[in-house]
C-alpha positions as CSV (number, residue, x, y, z in Angstrom):
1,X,-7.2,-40.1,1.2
2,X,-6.1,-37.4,-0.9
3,X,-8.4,-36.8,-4.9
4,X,-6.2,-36.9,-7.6
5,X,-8.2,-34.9,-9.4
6,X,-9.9,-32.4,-7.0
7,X,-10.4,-29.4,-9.3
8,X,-11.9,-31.7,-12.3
9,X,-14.4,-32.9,-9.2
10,X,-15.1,-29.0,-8.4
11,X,-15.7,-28.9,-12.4
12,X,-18.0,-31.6,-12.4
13,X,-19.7,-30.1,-9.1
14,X,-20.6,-26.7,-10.6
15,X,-21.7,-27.9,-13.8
16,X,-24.4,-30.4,-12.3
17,X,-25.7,-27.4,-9.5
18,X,-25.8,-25.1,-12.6
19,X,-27.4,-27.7,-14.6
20,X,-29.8,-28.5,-12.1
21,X,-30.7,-25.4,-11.1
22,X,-31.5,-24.0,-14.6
23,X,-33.9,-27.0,-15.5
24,X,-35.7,-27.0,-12.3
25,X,-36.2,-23.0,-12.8
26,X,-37.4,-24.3,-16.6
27,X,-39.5,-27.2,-15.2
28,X,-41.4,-25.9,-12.3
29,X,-44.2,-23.1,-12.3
30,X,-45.5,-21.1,-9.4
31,X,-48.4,-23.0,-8.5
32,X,-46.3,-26.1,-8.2
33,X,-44.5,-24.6,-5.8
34,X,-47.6,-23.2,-3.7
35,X,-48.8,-26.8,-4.1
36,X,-45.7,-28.1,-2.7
37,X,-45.4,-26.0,-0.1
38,X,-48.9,-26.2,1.2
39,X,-50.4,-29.2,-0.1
40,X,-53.4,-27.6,-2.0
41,X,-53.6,-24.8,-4.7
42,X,-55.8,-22.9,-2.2
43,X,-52.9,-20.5,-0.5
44,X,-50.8,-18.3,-2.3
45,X,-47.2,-17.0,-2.3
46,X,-48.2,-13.9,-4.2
47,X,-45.0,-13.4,-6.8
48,X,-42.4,-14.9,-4.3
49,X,-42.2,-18.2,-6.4
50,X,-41.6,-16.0,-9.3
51,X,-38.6,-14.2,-7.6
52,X,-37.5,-17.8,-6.7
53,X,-37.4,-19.2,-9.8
54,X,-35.1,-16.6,-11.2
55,X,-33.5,-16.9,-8.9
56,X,-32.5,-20.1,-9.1
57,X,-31.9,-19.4,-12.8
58,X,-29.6,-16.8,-12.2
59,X,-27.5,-19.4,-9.6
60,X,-27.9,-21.8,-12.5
61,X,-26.1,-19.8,-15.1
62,X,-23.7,-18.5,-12.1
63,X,-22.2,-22.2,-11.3
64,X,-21.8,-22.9,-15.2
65,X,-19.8,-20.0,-15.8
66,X,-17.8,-20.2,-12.5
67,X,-17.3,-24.4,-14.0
68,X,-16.0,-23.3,-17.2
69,X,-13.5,-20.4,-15.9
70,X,-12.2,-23.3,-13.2
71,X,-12.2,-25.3,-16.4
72,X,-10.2,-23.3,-18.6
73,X,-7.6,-22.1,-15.9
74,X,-7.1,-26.1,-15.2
75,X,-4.1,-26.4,-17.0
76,X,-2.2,-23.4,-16.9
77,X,-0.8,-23.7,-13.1
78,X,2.1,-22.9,-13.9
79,X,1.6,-19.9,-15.9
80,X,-1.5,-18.7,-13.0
81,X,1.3,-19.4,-10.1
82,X,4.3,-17.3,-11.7
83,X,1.5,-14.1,-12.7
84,X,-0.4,-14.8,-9.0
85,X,0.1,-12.1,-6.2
86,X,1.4,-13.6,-2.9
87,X,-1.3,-14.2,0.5
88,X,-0.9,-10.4,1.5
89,X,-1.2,-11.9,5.3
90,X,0.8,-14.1,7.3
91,X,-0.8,-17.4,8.1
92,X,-1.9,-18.0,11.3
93,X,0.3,-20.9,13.0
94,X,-2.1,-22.6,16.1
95,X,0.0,-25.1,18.3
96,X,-1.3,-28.4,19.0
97,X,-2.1,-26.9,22.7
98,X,-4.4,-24.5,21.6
99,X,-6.8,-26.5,19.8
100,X,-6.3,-28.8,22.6
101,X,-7.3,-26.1,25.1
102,X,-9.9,-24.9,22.8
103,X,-11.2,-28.6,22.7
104,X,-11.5,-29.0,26.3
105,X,-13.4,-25.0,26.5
106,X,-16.1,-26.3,24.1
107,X,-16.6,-29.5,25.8
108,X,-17.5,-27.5,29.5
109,X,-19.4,-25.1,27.3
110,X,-21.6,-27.8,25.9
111,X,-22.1,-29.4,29.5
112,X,-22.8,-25.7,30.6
113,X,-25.5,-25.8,28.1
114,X,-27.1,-28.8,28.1
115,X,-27.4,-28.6,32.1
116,X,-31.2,-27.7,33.1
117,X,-32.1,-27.2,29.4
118,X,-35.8,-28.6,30.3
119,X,-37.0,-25.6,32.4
120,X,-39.8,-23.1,31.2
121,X,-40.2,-21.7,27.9
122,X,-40.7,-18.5,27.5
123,X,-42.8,-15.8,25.9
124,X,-40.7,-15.4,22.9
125,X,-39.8,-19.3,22.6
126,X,-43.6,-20.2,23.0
127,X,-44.5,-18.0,20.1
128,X,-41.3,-19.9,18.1
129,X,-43.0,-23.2,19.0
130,X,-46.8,-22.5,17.9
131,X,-46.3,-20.5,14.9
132,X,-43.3,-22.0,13.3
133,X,-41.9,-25.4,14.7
134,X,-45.4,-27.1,14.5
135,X,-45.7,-26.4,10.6
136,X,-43.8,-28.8,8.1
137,X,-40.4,-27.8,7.4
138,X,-41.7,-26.6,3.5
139,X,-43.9,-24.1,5.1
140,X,-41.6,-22.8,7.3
141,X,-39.6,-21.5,4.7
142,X,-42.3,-19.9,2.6
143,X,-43.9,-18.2,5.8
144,X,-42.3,-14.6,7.2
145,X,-46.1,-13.4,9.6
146,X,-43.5,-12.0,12.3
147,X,-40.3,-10.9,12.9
148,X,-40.2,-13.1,15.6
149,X,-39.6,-15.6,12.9
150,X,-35.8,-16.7,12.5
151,X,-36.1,-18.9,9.5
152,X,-32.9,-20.8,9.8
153,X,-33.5,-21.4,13.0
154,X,-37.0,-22.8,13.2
155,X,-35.7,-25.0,10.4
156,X,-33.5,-26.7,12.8
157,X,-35.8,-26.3,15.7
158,X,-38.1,-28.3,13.5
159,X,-35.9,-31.2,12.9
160,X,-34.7,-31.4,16.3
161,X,-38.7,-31.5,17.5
162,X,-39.0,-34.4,14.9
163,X,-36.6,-36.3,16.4
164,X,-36.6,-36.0,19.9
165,X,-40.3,-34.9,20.6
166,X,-42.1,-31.3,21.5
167,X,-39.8,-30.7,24.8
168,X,-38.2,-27.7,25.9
169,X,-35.0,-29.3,25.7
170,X,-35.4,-30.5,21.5
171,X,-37.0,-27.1,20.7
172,X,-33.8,-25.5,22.4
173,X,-31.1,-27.5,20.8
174,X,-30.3,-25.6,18.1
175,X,-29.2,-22.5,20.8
176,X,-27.2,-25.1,22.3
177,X,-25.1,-25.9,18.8
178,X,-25.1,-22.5,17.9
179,X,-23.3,-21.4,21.1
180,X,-20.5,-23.5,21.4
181,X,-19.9,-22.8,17.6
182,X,-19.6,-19.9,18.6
183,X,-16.7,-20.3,20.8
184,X,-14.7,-21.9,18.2
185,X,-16.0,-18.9,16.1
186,X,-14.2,-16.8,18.4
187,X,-11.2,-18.0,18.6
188,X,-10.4,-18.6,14.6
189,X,-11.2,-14.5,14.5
190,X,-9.9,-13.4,17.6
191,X,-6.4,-15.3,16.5
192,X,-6.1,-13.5,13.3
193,X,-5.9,-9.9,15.3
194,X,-5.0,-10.5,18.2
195,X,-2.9,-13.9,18.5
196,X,-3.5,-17.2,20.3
197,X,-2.9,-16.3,23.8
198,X,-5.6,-13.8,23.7
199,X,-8.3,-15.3,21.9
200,X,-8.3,-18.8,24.1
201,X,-8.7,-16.1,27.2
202,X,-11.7,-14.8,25.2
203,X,-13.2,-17.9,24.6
204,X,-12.3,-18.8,28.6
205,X,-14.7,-16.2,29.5
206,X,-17.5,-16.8,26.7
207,X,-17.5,-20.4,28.1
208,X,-18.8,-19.4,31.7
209,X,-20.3,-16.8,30.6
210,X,-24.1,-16.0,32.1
211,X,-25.0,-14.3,29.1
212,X,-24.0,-16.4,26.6
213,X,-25.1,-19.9,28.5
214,X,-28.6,-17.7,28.8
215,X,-28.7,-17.2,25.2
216,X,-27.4,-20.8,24.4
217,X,-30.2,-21.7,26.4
218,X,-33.0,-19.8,24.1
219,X,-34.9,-21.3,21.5
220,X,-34.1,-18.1,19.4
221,X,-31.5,-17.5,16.2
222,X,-29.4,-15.3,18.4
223,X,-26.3,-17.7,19.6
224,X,-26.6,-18.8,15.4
225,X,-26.6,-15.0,14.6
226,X,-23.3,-14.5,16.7
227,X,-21.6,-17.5,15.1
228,X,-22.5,-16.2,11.8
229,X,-21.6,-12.8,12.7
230,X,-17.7,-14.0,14.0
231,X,-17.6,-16.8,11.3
232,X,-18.1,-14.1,8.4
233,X,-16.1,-11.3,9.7
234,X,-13.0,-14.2,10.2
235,X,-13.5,-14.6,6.6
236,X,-14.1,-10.9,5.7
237,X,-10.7,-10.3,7.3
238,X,-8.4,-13.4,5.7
239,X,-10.1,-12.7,2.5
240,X,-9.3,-9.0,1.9
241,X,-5.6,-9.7,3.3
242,X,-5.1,-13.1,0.8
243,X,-7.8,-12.7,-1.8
244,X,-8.3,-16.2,-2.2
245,X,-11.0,-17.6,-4.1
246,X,-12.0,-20.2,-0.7
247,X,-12.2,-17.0,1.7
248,X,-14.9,-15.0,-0.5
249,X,-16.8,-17.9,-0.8
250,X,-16.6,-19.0,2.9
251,X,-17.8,-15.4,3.6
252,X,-20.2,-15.1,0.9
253,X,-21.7,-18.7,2.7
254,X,-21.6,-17.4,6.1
255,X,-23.3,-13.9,5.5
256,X,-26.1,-16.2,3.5
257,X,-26.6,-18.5,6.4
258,X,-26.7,-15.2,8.8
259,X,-29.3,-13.3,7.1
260,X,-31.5,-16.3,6.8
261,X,-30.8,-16.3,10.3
262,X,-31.7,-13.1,11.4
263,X,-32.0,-9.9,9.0
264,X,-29.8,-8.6,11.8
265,X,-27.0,-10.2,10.2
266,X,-27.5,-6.7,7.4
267,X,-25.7,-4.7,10.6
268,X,-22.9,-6.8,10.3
269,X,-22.2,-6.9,6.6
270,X,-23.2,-3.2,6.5
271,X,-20.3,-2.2,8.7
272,X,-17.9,-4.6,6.0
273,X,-19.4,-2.1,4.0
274,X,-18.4,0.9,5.6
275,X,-14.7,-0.7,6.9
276,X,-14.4,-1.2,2.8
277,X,-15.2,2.0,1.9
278,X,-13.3,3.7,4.1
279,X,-10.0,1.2,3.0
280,X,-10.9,2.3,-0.4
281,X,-10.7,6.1,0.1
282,X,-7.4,5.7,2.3
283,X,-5.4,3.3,-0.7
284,X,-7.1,5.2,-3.2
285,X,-5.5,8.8,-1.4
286,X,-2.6,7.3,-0.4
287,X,-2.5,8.6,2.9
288,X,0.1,7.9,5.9
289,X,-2.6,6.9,7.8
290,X,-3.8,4.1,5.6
291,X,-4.6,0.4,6.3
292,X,-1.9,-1.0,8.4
293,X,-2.7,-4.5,7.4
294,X,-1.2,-5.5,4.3
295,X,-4.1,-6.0,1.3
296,X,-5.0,-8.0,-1.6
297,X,-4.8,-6.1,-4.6
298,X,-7.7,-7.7,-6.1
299,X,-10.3,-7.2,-3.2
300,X,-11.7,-4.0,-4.7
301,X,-13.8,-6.2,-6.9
302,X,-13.7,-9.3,-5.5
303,X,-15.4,-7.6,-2.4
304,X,-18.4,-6.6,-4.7
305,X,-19.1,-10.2,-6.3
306,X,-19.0,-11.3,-2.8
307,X,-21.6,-9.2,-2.2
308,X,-23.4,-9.4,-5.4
309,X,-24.0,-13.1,-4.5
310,X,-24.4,-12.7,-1.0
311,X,-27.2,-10.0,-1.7
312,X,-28.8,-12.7,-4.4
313,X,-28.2,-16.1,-2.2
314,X,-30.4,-14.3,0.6
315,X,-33.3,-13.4,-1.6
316,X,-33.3,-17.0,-3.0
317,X,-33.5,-18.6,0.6
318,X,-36.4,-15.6,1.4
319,X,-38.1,-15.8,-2.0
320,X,-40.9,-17.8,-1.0
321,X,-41.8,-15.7,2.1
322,X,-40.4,-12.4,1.3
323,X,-44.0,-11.3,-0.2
324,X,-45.9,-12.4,3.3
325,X,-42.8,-10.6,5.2
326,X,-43.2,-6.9,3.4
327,X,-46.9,-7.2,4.1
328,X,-46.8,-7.5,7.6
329,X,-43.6,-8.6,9.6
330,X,-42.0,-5.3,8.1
331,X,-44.9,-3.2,9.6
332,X,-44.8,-4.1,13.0
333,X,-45.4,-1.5,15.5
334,X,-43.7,-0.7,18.6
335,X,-45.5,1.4,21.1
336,X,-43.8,4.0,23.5
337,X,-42.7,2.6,26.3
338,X,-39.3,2.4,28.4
339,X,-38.4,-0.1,25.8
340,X,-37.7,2.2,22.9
341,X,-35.8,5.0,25.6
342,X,-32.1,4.4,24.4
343,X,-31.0,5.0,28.2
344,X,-33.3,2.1,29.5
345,X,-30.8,0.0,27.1
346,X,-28.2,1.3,28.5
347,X,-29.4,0.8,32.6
348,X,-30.4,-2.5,31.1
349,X,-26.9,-3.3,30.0
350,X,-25.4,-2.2,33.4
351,X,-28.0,-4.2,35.3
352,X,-27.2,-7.2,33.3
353,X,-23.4,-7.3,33.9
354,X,-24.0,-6.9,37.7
355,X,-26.2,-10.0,36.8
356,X,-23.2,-11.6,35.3
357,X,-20.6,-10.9,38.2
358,X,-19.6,-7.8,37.6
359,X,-21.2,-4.8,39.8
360,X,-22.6,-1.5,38.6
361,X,-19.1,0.3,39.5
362,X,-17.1,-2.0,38.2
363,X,-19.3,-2.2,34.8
364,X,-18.6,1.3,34.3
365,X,-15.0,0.5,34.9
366,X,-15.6,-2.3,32.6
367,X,-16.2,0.6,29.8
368,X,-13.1,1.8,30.1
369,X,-10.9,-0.8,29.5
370,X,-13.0,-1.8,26.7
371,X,-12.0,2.1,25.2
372,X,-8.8,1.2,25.6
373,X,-8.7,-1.9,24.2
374,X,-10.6,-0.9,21.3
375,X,-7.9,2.2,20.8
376,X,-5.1,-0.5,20.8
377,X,-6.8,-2.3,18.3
378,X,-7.1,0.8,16.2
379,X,-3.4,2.1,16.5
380,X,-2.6,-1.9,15.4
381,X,-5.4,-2.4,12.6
382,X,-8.0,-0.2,12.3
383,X,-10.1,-1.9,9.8
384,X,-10.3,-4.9,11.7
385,X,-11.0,-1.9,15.2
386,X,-14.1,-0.5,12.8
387,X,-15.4,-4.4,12.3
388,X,-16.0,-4.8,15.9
389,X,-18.0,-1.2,16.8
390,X,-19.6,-0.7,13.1
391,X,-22.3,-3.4,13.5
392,X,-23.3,-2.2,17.1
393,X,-23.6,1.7,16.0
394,X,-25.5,0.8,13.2
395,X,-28.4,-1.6,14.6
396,X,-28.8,1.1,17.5
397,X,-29.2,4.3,15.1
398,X,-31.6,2.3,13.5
399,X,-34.0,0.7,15.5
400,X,-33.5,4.2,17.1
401,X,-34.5,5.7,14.2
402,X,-37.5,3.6,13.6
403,X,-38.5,3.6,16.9
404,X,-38.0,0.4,17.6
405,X,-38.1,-1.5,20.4
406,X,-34.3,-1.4,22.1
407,X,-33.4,-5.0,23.5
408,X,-30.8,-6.0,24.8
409,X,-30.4,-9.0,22.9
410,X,-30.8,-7.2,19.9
411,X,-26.8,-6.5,20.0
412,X,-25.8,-9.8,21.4
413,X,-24.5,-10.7,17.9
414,X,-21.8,-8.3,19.5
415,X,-20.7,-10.0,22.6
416,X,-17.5,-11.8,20.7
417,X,-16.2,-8.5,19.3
418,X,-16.4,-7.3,23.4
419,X,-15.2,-9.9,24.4
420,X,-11.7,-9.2,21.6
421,X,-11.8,-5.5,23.2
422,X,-12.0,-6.2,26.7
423,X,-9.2,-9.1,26.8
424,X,-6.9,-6.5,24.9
425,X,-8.2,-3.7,27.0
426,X,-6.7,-6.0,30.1
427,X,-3.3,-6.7,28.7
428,X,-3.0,-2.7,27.6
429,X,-4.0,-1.6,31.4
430,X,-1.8,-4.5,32.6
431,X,1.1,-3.6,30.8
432,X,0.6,0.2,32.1
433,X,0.5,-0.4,35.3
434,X,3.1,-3.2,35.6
435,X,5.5,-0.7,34.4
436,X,3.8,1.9,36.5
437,X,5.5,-0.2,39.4
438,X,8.2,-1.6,38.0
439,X,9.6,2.0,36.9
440,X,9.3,1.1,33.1
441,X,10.2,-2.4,33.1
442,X,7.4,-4.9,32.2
443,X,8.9,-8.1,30.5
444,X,6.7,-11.2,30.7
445,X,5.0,-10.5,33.5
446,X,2.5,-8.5,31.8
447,X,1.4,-11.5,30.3
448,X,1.5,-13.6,33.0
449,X,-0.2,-10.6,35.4
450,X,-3.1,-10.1,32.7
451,X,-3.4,-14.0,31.6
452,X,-4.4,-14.3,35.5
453,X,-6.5,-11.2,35.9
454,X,-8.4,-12.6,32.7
455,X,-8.9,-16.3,34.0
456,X,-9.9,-14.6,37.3
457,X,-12.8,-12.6,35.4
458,X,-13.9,-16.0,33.9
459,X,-13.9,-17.5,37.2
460,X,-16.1,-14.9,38.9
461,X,-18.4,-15.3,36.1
462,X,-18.5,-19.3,36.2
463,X,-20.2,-18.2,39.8
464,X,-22.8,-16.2,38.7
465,X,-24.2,-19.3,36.6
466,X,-26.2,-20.9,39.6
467,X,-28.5,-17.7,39.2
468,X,-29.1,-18.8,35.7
469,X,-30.3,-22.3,36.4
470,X,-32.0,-21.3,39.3
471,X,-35.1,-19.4,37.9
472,X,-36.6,-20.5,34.9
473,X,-36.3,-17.9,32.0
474,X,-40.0,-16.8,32.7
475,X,-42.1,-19.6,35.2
476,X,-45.3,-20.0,33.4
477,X,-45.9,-23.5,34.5
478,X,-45.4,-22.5,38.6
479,X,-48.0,-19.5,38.2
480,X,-50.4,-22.1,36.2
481,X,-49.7,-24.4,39.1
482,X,-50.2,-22.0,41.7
483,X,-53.8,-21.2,40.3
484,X,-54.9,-24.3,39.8
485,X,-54.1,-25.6,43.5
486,X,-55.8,-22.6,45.0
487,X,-59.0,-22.3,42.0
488,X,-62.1,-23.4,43.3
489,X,-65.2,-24.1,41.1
490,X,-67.0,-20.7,40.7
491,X,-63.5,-19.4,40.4
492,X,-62.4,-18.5,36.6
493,X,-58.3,-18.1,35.4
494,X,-57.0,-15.6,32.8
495,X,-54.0,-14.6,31.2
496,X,-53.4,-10.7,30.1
497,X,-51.0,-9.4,28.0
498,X,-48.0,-11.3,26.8
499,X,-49.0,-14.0,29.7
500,X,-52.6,-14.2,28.1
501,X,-51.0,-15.6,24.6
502,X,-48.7,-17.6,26.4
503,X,-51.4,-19.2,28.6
504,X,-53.8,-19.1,26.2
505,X,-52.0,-20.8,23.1
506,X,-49.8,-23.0,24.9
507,X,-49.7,-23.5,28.8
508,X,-53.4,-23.4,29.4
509,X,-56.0,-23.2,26.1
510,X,-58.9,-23.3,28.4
511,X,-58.1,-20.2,30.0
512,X,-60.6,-17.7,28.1
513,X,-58.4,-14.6,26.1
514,X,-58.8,-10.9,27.4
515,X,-58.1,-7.8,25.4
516,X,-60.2,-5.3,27.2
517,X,-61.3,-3.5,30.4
518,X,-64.7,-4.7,29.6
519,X,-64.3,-8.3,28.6
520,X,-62.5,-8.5,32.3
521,X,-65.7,-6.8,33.9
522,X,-67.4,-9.7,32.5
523,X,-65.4,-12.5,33.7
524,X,-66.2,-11.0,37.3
525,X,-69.4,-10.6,37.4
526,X,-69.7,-14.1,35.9
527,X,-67.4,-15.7,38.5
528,X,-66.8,-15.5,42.2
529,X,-63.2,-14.8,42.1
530,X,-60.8,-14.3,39.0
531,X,-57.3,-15.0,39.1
532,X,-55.4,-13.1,36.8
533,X,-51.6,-13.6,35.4
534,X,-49.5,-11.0,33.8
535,X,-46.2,-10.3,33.0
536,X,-43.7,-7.8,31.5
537,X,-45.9,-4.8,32.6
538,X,-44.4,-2.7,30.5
539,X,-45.6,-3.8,27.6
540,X,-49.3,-4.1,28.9
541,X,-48.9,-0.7,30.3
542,X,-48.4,0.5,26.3
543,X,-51.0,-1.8,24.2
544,X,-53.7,-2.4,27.0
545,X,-53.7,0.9,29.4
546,X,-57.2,-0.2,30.5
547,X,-56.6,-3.5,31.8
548,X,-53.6,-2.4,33.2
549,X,-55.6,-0.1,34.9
550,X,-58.1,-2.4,36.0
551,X,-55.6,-4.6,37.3
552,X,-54.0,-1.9,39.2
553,X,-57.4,-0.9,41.3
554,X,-59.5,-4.4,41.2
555,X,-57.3,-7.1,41.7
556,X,-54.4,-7.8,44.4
557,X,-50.9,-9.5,43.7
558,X,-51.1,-13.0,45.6
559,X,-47.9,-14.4,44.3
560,X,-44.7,-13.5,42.0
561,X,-42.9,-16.0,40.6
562,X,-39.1,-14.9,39.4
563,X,-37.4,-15.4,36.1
564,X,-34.2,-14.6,34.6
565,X,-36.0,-12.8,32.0
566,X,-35.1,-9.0,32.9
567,X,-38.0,-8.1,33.8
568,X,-40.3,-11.1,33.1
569,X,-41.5,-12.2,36.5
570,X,-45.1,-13.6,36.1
571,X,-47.0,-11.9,38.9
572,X,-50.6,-14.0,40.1
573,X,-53.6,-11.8,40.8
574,X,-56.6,-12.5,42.5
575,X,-59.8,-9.8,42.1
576,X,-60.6,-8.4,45.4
């Protein structure tokens, strides 16, 4: 049923958020807020609730004016319609059979998802669990003590564990939504640049893809991060080609939602940033070799309230735990290790496609066609070619730059801008070498030809998934088993490391917490035997070189127990 009156109820909308939001700003004081948040007056958010309320002020005063423009410009359609400049892009026309198709991709990629979604937590999702999804949802947003912390996340996290119970399955739901989202993401932006036929082919191979069913499977922000990141730059895109007033504030909505997220999301609008400026210099210069997508006149400025708000709608959702997050999520150290070597990242990457069907040949193959794909892209639309490497040059340089650790899943907010490059890559090399043999010709058979070499990529990868059910991510619970079936009484159990918190906090709290060579050298000479558990050695071999040490000459592996965590097997030792 269609409203009669649909801008009056947009009117009345604004005016009561605006309304709202000004008197509650008026009304409430900071140590209401601290009480509300904790319960008691005994906490406090420094000057965050102070930075919230005006905040909410500031939104206040923006919905009223926003009500009163809409207001105004109510009655003069007319007159708005005959001065209005035209959508500067085509519309996008889907056929029935594509959503249809895209229907049926999302429904395997939720049953891809939700298959096995019990197994093992690990370290990462353990820490997600104790520190944030056990609080009450009003402390998690006023609480930033890590950057392990995805706030939008642990919200839902939260809610999910509320319903369904503290299982590895509830605390991973979220991942699950988030990724086949993200598929839908992928399509409504791969469309716009590079049609219909292409972008279901992308989202063919996202569906059985091992990465992103690992991911999906994580109870982390990073599948919500890469919706957000697709779901933004979609609107980015329509809304500097049309300008209209829905496409700035489904961006403006979507880079908001991203950032409280993941602060990761920063990468993403940073490289809007840089495609705009770089628009900006090429219109303003008039040079041949300016955008090749038409423009909307008005995006010059429409581009900066976007931001403006999008800037000011992150600091309200942060404003209660921005204070604890400068103080010590910001200063986090990473130690040197192989983890903060950019060419580990890149062995890493290479390792991790052979892990998801594609050997260490053909992933270097793999780089070319994504070359050539991206330089199609650029000879077609540039600005929309910058979008999809901008984001993944700038979060390198800087956790380069700050020394950062160098994950891999830090640029997994990327995959669906690979994924645009490496289908058009295909098509490009297909078309070359389908004239190559046909002496020139190529005709529909490059579609057909590449359609088939794309769905054939998407098949080899739907057989690599057994390997990501097999193991679980990191197998905490079979080490603890394996101890405790082969402990005797004079025996004692530790954890080191990563595997100490784990064990320690979560999976065992009995197990007594080691830091040091000398608290180890204790343990023995108090027990008959020890049995030790580690994991991830690199990172015990950076903050704790003497236990690593000490593990290295007094104790002897017994039992390693694999994971699809690169890396992350959780090796059993037993002191000699």
């Amino acid at each position: 049923m269609r409203l009669r009156n649909p801008t009056g109820l947009v009117v009345f909308a604004l005016g009561f958020i605006g309304a709202y939001c000004l008197l509650a700003a008026a009304m409430t004081d900071g140590r209401a807020l601290e009480r509300a948040v904790f319960g008691d007056a005994e906490r406090s958010l420094a000057w965050g609730p102070n930075l919230f309320r005006v905040l909410l002020a500031f939104h206040g005063l923006a919905a009223l004016a926003v009500g009163i423009r809409v207001a105004r410009r109510r009655d003069d359609t007319a007159e708005r319609a005959a001065k209005s400049v035209p959508c500067a892009a085509e519309p996008v026309r889907t056929s029935p059979t594509a959503w249809l198709a895209l229907a049926v991709l999302c429904g395997v990629a939720l049953v891809l998802r939700l298959w096995k979604l019990g197994t093992c937590l690990w370290f990462d999702e353990v820490l997600t669990v104790v520190d944030f999804l056990r609080l009450p949802l009003r402390e998690i947003v006023a609480v930033f003590p890590s950057q392990n912390q995805h706030m939008l996340y642990s919200v839902l996290g939260r809610i999910s564990v509320a319903a369904l119970g503290e299982t590895a399955a509830a605390v991973r739901l979220p991942a699950v939504g988030f990724g086949v989202a993200s598929i839908w993401a992928l399509f409504v932006f791969a469309r716009r640049i590079s049609g219909t036929r292409e972008a279901l082919l992308a989202c063919a191979v996202m569906t059985v893809s091992y990465h992103h069913v690992w991911f999906s499977q994580n109870a982390r922000g990073y599948t919500g991060l890469l919706f957000f990141t697709l779901a933004s730059t979609w609107c980015w895109v329509a809304a500097v080609r049309c300008g209209t007033a829905r496409w700035w504030a489904g961006y403006t909505l979507f880079v908001v939602l991203g950032m409280w997220t993941q602060i990761n999301m920063a990468f993403t609008v940073a490289a809007q940033g840089v495609t705009y400026l770089t628009m900006l210099g090429c219109l303003r210069l008039e040079h041949d070799r300016g955008p090749r997508t038409a423009v909307d006149p008005g995006y010059r400025w429409k581009a900066w309230v976007a931001w403006l708000f999008a800037v000011t709608g992150s600091l309200q959702v942060y404003a209660l735990s921005l204070p604890e997050f400068l103080r010590s999520a910001l200063h986090e150290e990473s130690k040197a290790s192989e983890w903060t070597n950019p060419w580990w990242v890149v062995r890493e990457a290479i390792t991790r496609l052979a892990d998801g069907g594609v050997g260490s040949i053909a992933a270097v193959a793999a780089l070319a066609v994504l070359a050539v794909g991206w330089f199609s892209l650029a000879r077609r639309d540039w600005p929309s070619a910058l979008l999809l490497v901008v984001p993944a040059v700038l979060g390198g340089g800087t956790m380069l730059a700050l020394g950062h650790h160098l994950w891999p899943r830090f640029f997994f907010f990327c995959m669906g801008f690979v994924l645009v490059v490496a289908v058009r890559g295909g098509f490009v090399c297909t078309d070359a070498l389908v004239k190559l043999a046909r002496g020139g010709a190529g005709g529909g058979a490059v579609a057909r030809v590449a359609t088939i070499g794309c769905l054939a990529l998407a098949l080899l990868s739907a057989f690599t998934l057994p390997r990501c059910y097999a193991p679980p991510k990191q197998d905490f619970t079979g080490a603890l088993a394996y101890v405790v079936s082969r402990r005797e009484a004079a025996d004692t159990a530790v954890g080191v490391g990563l595997a100490g918190v784990a064990y320690s906090r979560y999976f065992a709290p009995d197990w007594p917490i080691v830091t040091n060579a000398a608290q180890l050298a204790e343990l023995r000479a108090k027990h008959a035997r020890v049995w030790l558990v580690y994991t991830l050695p690199e990172e015990l071999k950076a903050w704790h070189p003497e236990v690593w040490s000490a593990v290295q000459t007094e104790f002897s592996p017994v039992a390693t127990f694999a994971g699809t965590l690169g890396g992350g097997e959780v090796v059993v030792c037993r002191s000699r």
